[in-house]
Backbone bond lengths (Angstrom), bond angles and torsions (degrees), N, CA, C in turn:
res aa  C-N    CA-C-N  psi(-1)  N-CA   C-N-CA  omega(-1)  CA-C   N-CA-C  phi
1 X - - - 1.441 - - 1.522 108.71 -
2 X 1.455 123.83 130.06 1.223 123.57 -172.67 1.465 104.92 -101.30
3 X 0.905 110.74 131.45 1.949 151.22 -164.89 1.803 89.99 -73.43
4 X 1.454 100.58 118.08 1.825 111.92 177.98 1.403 83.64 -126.90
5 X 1.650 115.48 93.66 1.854 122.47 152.64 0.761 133.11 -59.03
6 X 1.624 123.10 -22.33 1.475 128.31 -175.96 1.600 95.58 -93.16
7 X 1.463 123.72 -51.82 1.530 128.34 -159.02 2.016 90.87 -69.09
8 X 1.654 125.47 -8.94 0.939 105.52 -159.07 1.678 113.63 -109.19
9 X 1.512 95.03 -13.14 1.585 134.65 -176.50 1.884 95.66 -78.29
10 X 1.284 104.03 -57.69 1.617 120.96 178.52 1.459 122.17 -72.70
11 X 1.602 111.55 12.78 1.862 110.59 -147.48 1.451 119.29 -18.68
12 X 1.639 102.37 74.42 1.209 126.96 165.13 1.286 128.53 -55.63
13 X 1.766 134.82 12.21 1.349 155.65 175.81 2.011 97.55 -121.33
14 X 1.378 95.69 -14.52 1.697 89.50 176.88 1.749 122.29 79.77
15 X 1.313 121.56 141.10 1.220 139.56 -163.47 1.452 115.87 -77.79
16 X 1.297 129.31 167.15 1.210 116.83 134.00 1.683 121.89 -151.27
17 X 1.197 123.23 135.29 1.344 119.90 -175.56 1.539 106.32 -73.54
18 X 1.576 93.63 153.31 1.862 101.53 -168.94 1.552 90.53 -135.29
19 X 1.711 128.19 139.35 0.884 107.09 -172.88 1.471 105.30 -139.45
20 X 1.430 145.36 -171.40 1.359 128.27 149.81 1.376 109.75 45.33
21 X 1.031 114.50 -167.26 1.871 133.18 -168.91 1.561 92.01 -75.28
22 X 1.510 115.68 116.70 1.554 109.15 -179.41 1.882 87.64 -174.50
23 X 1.634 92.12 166.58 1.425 110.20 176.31 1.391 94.25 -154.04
24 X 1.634 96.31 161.55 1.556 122.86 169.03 1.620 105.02 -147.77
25 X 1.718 99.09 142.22 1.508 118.09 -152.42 1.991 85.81 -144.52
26 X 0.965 113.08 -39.23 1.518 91.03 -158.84 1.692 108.62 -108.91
27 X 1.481 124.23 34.98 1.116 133.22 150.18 1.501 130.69 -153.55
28 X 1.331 92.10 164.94 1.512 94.74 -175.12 1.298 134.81 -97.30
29 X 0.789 126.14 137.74 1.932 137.49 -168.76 1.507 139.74 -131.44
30 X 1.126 114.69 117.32 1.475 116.69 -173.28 1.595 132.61 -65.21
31 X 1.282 100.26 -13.42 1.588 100.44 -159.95 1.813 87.34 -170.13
32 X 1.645 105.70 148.07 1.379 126.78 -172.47 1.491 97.33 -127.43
33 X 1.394 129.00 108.59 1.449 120.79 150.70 1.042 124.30 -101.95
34 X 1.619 136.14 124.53 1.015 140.83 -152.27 1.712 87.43 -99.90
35 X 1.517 108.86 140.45 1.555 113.16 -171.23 1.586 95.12 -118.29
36 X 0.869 122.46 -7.90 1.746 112.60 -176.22 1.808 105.60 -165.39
37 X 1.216 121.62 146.69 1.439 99.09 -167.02 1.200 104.24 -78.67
38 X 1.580 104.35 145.14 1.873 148.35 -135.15 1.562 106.42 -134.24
39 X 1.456 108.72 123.65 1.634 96.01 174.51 1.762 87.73 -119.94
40 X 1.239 101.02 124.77 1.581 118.13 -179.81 1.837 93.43 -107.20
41 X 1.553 98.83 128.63 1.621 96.28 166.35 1.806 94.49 -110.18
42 X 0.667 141.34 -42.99 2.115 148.36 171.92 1.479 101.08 -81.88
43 X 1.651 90.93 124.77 1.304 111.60 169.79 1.604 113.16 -139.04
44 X 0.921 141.32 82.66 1.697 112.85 -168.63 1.737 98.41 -138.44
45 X 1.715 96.75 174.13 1.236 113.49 179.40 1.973 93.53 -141.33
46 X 1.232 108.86 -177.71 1.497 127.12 170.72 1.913 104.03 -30.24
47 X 1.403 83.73 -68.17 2.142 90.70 -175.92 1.564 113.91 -121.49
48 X 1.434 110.44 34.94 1.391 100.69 178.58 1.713 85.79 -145.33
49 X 1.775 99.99 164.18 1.811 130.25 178.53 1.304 107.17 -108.93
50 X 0.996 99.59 -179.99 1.982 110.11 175.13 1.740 100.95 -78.15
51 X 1.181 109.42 -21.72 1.961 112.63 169.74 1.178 118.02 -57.47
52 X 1.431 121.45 -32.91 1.450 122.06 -172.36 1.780 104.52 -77.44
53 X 1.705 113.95 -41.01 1.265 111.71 176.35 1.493 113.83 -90.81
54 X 1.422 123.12 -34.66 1.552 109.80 -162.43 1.466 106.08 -114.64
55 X 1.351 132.71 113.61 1.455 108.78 176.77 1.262 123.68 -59.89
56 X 1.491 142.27 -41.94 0.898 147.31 -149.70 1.537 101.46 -140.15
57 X 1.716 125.21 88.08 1.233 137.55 165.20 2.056 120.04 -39.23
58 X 1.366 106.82 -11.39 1.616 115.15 -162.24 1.633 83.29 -106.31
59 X 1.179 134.39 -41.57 1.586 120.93 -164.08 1.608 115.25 -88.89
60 X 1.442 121.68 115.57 0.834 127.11 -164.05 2.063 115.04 -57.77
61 X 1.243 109.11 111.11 1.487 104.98 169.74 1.480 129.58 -37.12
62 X 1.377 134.17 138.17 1.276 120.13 -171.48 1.327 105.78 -81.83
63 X 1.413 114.84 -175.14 1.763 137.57 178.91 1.324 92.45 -82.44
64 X 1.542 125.19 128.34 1.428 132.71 177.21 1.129 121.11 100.28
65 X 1.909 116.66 -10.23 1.077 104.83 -152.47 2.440 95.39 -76.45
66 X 1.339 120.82 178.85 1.042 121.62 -172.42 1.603 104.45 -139.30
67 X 1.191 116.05 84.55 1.485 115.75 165.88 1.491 119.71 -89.93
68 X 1.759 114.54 131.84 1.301 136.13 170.86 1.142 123.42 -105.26
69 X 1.309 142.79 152.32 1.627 136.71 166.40 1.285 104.40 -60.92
70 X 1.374 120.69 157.56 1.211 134.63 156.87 1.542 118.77 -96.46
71 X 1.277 118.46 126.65 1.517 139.28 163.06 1.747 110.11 81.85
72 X 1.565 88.75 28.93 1.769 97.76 146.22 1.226 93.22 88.41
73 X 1.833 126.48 20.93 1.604 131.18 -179.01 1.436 96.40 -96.52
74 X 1.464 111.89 174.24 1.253 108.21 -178.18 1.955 94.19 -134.98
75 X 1.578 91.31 161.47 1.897 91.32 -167.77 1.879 88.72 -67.85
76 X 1.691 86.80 154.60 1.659 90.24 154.36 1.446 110.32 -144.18
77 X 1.290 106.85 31.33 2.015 94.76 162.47 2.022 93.21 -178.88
78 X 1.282 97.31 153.05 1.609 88.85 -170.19 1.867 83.06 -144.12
79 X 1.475 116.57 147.54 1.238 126.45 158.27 1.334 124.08 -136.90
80 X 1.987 103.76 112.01 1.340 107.88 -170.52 1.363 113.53 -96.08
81 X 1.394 114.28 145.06 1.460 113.98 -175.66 1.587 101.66 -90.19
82 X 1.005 102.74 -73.07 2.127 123.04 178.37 1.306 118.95 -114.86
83 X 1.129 125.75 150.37 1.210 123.80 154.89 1.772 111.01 108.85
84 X 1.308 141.20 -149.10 1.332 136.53 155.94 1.419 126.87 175.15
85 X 1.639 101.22 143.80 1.138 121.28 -161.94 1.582 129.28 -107.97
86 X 0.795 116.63 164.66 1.951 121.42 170.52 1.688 127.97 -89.09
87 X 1.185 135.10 68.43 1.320 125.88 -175.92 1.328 101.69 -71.19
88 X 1.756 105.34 123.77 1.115 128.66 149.04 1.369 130.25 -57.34
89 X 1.364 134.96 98.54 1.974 107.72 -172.79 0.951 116.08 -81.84
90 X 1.011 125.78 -177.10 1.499 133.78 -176.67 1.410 111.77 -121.23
């Protein structure tokens, strides 16, 4: 997958806020910013779980934190319990 820095710096495919008790299943996304601390239990891509990124699904993520896919995959479904985040699309 070839790397767009400027389109990714600019999220030039566009955002979306996630807030409260919510999930997303039917798009794809590059990047997770957590805006306030976030307890995510669903995290996945094609070949990866919420294990590969979060150790511990019960402890709420901090404000700032910045989650990416690993090995150039992109997320395809996220489940938020509390708190809220930034989907990056892809």
């Amino acid at each position: 997958m070839a790397t767009d820095m400027m389109g990714e710096l600019v999220a030039s495919q566009g955002t979306y806020l996630l807030n409260k008790q919510a999930s997303i299943t039917d798009r794809l996304f590059d990047k997770v910013i957590i805006l306030e601390d976030s307890v995510i239990t669903g995290l996945r891509t094609d070949s990866t779980y919420i294990g590969d990124y979060i150790a511990d699904n019960e402890i709420p993520l901090k404000a700032g934190a910045f989650l990416t896919p690993l090995n150039g995959e992109v997320f395809n479904g996220i489940n938020l319990v509390s708190g809220s985040v930034l989907l990056i699309w892809a």
